[in-house]
MMTF fields as JSON, N, C-alpha, C and O atoms, coordinates in Angstrom:
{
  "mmtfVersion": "1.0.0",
  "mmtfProducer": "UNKNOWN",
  "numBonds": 423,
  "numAtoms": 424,
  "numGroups": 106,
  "numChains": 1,
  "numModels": 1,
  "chainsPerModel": [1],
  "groupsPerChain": [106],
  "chainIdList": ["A"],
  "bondAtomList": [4, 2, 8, 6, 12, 10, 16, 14, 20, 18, 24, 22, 28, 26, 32, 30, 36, 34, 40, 38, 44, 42, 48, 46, 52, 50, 56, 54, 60, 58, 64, 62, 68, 66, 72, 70, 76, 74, 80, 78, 84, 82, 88, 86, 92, 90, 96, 94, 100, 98, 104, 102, 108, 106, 112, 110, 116, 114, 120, 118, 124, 122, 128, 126, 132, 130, 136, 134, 140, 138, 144, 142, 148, 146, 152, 150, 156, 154, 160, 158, 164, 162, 168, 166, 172, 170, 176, 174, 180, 178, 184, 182, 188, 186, 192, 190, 196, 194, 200, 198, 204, 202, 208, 206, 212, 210, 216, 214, 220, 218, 224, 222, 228, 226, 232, 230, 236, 234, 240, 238, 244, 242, 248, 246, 252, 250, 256, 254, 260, 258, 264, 262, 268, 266, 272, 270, 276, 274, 280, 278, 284, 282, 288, 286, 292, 290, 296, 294, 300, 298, 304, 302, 308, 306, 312, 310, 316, 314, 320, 318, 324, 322, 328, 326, 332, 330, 336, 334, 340, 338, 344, 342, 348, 346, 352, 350, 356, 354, 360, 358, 364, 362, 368, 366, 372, 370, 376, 374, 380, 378, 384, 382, 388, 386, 392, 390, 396, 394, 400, 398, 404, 402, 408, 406, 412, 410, 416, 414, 420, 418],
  "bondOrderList": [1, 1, 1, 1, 1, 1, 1, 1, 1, 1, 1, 1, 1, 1, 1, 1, 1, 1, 1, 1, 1, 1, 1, 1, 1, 1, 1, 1, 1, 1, 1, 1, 1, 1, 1, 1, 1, 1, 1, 1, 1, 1, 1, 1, 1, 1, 1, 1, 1, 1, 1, 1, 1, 1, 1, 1, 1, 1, 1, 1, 1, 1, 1, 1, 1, 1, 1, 1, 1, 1, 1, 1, 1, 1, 1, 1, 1, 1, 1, 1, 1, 1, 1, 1, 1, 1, 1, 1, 1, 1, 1, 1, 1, 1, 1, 1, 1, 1, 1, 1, 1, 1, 1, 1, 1],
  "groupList": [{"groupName": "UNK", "atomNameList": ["N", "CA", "C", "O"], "elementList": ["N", "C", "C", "O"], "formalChargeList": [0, 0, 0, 0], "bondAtomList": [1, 0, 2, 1, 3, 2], "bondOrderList": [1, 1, 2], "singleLetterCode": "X", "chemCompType": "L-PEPTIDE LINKING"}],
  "groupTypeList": [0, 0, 0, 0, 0, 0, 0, 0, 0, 0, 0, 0, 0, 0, 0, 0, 0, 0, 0, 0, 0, 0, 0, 0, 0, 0, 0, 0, 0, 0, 0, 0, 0, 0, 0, 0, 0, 0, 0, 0, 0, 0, 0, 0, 0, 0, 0, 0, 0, 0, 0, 0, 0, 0, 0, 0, 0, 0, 0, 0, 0, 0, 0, 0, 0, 0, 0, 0, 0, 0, 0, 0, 0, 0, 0, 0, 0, 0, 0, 0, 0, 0, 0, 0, 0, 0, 0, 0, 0, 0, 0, 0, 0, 0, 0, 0, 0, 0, 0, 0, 0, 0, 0, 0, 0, 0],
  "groupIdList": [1, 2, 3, 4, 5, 6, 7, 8, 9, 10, 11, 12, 13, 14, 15, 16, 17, 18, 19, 20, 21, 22, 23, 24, 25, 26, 27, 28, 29, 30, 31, 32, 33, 34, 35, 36, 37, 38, 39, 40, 41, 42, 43, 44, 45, 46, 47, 48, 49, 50, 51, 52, 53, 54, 55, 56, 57, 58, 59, 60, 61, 62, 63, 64, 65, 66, 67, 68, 69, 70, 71, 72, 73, 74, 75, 76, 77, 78, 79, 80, 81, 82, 83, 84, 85, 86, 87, 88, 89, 90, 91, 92, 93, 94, 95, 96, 97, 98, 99, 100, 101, 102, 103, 104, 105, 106],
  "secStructList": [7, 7, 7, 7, 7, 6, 6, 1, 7, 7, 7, 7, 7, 7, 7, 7, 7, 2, 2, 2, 2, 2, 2, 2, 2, 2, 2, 2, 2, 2, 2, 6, 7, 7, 2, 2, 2, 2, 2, 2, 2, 2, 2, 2, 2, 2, 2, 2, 2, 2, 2, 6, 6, 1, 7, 7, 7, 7, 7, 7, 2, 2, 2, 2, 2, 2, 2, 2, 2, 2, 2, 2, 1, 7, 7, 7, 7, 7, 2, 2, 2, 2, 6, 6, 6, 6, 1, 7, 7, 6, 6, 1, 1, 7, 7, 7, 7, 7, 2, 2, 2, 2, 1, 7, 7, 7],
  "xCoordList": [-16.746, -16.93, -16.06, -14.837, -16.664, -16.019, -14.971, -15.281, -13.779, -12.951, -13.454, -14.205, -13.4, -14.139, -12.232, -11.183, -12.811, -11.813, -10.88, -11.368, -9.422, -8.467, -9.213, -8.904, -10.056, -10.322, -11.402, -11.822, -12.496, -13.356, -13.906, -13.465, -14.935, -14.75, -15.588, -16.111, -15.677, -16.032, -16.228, -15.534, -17.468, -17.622, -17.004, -17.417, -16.091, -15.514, -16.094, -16.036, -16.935, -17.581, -17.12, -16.843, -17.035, -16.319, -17.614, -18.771, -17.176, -18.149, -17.117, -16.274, -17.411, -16.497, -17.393, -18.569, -16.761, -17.664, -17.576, -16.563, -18.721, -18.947, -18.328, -18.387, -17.219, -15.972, -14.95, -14.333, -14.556, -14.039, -14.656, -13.745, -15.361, -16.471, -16.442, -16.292, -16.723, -16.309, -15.115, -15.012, -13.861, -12.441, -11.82, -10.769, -12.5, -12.133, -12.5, -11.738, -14.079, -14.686, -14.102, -14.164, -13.5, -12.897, -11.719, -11.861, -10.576, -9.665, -10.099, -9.924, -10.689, -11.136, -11.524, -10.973, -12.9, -13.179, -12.093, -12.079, -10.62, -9.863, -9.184, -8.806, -8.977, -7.864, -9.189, -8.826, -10.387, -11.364, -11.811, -12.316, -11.371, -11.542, -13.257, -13.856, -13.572, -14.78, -13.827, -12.611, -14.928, -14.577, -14.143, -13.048, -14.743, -14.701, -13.002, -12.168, -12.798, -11.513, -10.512, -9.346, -10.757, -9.701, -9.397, -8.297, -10.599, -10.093, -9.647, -9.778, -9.275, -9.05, -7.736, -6.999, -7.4, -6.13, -5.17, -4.148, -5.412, -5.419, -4.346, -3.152, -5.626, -5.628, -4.675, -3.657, -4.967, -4.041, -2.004, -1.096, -2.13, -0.837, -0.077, 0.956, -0.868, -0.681, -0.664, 0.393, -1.351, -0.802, 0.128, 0.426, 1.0, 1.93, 3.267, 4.237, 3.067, 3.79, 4.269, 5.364, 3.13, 2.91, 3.992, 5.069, 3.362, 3.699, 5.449, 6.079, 6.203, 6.672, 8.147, 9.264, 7.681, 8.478, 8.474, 9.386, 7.247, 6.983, 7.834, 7.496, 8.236, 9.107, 9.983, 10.979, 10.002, 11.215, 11.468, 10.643, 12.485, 13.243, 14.826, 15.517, 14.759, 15.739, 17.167, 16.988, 18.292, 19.413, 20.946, 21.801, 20.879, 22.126, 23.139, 23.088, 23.829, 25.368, 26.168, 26.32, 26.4, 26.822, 26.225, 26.926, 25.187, 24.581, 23.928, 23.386, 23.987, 23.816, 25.065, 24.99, 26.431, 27.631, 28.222, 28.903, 27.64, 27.972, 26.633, 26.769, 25.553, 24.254, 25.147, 25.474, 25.562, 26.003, 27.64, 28.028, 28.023, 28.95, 28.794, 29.55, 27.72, 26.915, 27.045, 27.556, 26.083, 25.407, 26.545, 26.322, 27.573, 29.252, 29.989, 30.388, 29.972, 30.296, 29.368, 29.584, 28.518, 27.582, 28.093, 28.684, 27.678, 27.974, 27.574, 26.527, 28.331, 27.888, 26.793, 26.248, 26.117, 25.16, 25.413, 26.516, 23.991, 24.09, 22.707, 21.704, 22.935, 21.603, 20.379, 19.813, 19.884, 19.017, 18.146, 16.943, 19.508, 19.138, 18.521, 17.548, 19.795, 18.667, 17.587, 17.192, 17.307, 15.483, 14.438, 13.213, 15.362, 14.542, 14.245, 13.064, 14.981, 15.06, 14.236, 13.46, 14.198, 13.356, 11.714, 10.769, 11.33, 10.198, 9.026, 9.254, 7.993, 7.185, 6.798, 7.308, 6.071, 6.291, 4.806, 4.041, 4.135, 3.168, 1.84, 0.875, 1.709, 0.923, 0.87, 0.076, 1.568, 1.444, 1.035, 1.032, 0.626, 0.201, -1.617, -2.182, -2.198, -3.299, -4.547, -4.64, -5.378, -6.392, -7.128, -7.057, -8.142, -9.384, -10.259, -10.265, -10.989, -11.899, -13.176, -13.684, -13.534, -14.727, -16.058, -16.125, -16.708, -17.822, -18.757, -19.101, -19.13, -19.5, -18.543, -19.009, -17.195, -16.252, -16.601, -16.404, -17.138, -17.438, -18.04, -17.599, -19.536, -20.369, -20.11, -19.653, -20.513, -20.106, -20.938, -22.127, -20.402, -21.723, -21.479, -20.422, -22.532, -22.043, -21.337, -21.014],
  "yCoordList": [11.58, 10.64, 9.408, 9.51, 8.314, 7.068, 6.719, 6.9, 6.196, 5.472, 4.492, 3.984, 3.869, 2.462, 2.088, 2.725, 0.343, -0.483, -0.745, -0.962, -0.722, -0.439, -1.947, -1.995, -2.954, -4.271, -4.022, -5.011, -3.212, -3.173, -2.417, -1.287, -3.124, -2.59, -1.204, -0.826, -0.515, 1.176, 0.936, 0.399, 1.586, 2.043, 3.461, 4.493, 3.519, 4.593, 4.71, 3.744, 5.747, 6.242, 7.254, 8.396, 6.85, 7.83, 8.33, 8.299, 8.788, 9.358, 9.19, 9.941, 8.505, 8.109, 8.474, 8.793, 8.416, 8.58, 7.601, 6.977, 6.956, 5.854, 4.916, 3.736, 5.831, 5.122, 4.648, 3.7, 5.293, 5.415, 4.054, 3.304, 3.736, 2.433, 1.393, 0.38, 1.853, 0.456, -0.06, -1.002, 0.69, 0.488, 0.001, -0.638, 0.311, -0.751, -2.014, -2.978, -2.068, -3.196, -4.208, -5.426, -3.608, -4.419, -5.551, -6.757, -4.611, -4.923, -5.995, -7.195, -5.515, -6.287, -7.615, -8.553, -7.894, -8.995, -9.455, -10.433, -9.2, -9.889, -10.468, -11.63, -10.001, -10.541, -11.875, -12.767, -11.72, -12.285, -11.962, -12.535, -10.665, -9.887, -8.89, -8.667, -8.557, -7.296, -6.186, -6.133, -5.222, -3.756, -3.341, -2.83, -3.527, -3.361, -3.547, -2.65, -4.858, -5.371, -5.029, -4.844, -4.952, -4.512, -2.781, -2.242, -2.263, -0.537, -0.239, 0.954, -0.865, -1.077, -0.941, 0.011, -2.248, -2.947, -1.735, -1.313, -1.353, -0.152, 1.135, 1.436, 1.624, 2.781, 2.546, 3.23, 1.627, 0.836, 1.094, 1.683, 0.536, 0.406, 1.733, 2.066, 2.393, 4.234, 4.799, 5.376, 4.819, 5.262, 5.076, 5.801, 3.737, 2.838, 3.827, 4.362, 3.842, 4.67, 6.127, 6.527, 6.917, 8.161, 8.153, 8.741, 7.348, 7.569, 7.18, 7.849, 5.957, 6.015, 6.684, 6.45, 7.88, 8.486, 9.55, 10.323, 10.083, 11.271, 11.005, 11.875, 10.566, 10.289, 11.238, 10.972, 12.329, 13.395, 13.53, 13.289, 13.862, 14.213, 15.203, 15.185, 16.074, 17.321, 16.843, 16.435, 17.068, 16.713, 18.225, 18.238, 19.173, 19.945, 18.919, 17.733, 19.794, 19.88, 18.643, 17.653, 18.679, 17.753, 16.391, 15.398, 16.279, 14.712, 14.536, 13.472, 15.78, 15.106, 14.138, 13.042, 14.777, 14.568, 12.618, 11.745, 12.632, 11.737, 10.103, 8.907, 10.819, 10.034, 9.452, 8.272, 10.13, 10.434, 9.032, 8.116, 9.334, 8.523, 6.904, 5.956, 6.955, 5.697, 4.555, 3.444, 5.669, 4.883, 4.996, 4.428, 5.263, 5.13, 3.36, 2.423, 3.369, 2.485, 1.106, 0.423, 0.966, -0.04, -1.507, -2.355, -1.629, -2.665, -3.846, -3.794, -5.137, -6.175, -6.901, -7.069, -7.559, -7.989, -9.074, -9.559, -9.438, -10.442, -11.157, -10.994, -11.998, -13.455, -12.292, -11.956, -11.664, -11.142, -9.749, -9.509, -8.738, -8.571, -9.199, -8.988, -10.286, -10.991, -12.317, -13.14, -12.146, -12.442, -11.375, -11.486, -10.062, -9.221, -8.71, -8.501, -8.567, -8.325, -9.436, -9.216, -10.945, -11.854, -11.22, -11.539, -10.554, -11.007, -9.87, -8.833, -10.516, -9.69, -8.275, -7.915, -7.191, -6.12, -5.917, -6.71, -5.211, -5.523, -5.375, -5.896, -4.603, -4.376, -5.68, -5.656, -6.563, -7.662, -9.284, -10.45, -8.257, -9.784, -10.074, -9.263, -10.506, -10.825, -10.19, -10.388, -9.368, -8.552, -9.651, -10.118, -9.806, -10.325, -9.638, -8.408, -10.219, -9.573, -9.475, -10.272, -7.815, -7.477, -8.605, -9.074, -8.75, -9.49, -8.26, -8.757, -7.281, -6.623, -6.501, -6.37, -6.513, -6.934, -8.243, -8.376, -9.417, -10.462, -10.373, -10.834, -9.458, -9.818, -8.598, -7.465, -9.17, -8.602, -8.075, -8.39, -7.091, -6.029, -5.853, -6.199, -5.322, -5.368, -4.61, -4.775],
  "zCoordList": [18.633, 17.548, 17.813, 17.896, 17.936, 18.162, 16.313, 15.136, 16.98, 16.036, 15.595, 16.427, 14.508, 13.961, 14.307, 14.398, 14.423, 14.314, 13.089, 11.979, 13.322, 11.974, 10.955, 9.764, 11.48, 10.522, 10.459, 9.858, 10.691, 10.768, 9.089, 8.877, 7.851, 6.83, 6.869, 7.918, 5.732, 6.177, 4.479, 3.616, 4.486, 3.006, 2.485, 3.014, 1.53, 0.247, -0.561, -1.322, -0.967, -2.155, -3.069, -2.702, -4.253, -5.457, -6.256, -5.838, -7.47, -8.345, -10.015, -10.507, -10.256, -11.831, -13.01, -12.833, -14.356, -15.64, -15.89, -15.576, -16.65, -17.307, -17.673, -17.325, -18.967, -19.171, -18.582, -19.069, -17.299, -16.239, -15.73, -15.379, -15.644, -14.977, -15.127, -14.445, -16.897, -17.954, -17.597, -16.811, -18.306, -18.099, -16.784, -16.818, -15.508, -14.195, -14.413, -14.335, -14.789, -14.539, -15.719, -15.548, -16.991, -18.032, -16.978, -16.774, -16.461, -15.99, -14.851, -15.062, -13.596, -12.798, -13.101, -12.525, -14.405, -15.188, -15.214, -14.466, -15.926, -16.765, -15.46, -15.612, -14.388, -13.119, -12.36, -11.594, -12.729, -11.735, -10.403, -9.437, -10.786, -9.103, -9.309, -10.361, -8.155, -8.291, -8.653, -8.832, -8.7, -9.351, -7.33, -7.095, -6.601, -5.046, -5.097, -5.219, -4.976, -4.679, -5.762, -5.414, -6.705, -7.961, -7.347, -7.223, -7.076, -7.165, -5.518, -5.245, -4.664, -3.214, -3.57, -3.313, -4.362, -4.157, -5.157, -4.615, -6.176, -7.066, -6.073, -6.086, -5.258, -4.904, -3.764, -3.662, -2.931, -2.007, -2.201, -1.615, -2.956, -3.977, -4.015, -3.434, -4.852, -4.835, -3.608, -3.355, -2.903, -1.267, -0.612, 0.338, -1.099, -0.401, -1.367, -0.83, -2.324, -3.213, -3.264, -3.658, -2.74, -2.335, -0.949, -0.854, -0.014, 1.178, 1.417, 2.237, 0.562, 0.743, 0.19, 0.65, -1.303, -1.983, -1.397, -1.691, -0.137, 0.299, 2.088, 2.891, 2.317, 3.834, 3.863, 3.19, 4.426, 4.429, 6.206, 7.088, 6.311, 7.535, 6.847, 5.829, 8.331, 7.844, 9.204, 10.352, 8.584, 9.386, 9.321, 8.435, 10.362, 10.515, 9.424, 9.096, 9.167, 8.952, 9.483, 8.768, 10.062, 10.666, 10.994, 10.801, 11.397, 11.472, 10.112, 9.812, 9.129, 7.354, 7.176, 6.619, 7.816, 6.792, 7.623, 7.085, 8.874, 9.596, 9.213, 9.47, 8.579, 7.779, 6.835, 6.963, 5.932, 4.358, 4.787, 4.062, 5.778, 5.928, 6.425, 6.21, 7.054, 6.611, 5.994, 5.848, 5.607, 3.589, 3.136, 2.067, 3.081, 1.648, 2.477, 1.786, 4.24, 4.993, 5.501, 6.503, 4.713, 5.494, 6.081, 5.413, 7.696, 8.051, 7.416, 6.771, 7.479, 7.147, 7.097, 8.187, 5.849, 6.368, 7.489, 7.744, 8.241, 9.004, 9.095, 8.4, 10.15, 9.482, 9.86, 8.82, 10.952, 11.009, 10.371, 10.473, 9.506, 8.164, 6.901, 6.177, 6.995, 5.871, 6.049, 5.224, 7.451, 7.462, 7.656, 7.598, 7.959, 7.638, 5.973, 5.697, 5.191, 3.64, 3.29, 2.359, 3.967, 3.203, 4.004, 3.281, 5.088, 5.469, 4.46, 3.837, 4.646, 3.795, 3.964, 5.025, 3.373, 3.775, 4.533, 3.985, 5.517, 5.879, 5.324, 5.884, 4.11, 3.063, 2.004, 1.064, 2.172, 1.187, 1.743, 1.348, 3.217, 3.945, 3.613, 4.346, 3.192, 2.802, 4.061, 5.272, 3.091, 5.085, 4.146, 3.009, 5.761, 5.1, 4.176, 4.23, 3.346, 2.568, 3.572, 4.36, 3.094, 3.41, 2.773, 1.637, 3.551, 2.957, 2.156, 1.084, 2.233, 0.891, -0.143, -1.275, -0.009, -1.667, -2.14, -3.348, -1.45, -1.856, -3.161, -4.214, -2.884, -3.848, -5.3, -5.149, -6.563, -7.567, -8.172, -8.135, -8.899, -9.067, -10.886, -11.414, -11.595, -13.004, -13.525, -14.702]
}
């Protein structure tokens, strides 16, 4: 099975109730976005959230207590920290829009 390209768009299909339907498409209306691009950006968000409250790694005894000593000691900032703290995160850099999110549906 061939990989599709990471830019390449791919249709996601759900199955919602009505109300469920309404209540996106309310919201979406109110931002001026589609129901496409409103529930992308949505679900998007939550993954980014998931993924990054869910990051675990396990550390002995010892390289816990030498971690832990760290974080109590942190080096100084310096200029290339803080152009890194200023740069954007890579999820907030604008993808192109799919040309089927373009068009709006009722």
């Amino acid at each position: 099975m061939a990989q599709a390209n990471a830019l390449e768009p791919v249709t996601i299909s759900i199955r919602a109730k009505a109300g469920q339907r309404d209540l996106i498409d309310q919201a979406a209306e109110r931002l001026g976005r589609s129901r496409s691009d409103f529930m992308l950006e949505a679900a998007c968000r939550q993954a980014e959230d998931v993924l990054l409250d869910q990051t675990w790694f396990a550390l002995d005894a010892d390289r816990f207590a030498a971690f832990q000593a760290l974080l109590d000691a942190p080096p100084p900032p310096t200029d290339r920290l803080r152009r890194t703290l200023q740069a954007p995160a890579p999820w907030d850099s604008p993808a192109p829009a799919p040309a089927s999110a373009k068009r709006r549906r009722p």
